[in-house]
N, C-alpha and C positions, 0 to 999 in steps of 0.2 A: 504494500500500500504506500510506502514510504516512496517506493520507483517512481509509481506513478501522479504523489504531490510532486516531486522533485521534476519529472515529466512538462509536470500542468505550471511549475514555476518558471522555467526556462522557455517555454510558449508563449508567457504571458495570458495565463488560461485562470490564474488562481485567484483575478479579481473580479470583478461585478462585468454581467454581460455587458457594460460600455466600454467596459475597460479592453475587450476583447478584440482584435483585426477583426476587418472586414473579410478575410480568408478563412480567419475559423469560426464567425460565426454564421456566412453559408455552409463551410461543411460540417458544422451541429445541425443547424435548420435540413441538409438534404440527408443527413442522417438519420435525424428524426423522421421525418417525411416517409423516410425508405421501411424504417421499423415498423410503422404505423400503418402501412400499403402492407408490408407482410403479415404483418398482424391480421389486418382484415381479412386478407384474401385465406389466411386458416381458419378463423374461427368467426369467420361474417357468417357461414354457411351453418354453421351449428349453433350460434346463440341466436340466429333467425327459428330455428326447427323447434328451440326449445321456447323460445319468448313467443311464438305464433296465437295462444291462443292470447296471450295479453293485446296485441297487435290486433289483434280479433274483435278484442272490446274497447279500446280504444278508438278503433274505426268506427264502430256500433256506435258510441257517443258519440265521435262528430259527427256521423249524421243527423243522429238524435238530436243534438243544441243545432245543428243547419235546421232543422226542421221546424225545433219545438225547443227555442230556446229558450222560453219563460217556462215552459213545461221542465227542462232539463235544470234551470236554475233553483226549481223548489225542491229535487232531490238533497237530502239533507250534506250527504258528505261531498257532494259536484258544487253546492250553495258558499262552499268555505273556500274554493277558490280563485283567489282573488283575479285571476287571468280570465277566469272562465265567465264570470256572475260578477261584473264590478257596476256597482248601486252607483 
């Protein structure tokens, strides 16, 4: 751990992201980007299969509040949010 302070001090890496080059903080930014594309692309496919039926109800309510959204606002626990139902 000690390699890689000693690493991040000779960079110029071990201060505040302004303190950072414009070189290393595109390649954090395209780094991260690239993590975050992998990520998805393994588990988009399985936390879609599993969250589906949440997804499910979720949709049900926004049509419900397109529909009937004084109806959908007197539901008690839909009525507390303030996004949804704002007086």
């Amino acid at each position: 751990m000690e390699y890689l302070k000693t690493l991040a001090d000779r960079a110029g890496l071990s201060g505040s992201w302004e303190s950072w080059d414009l070189q290393y903080r595109v390649l954090a930014v395209m780094l991260g980007l690239l993590a975050v594309h992998f990520m998805l692309r393994r588990l988009g496919p399985a936390v879609v299969r599993i969250l589906r039926p949440l997804l499910f109800l979720v949709l049900v309510l926004v049509a419900l509040f397109a529909l009937y959204p004084s109806a959908t606002c007197s539901i008690e626990f839909l009525s507390k949010l303030p996004i949804l139902c704002a007086h």
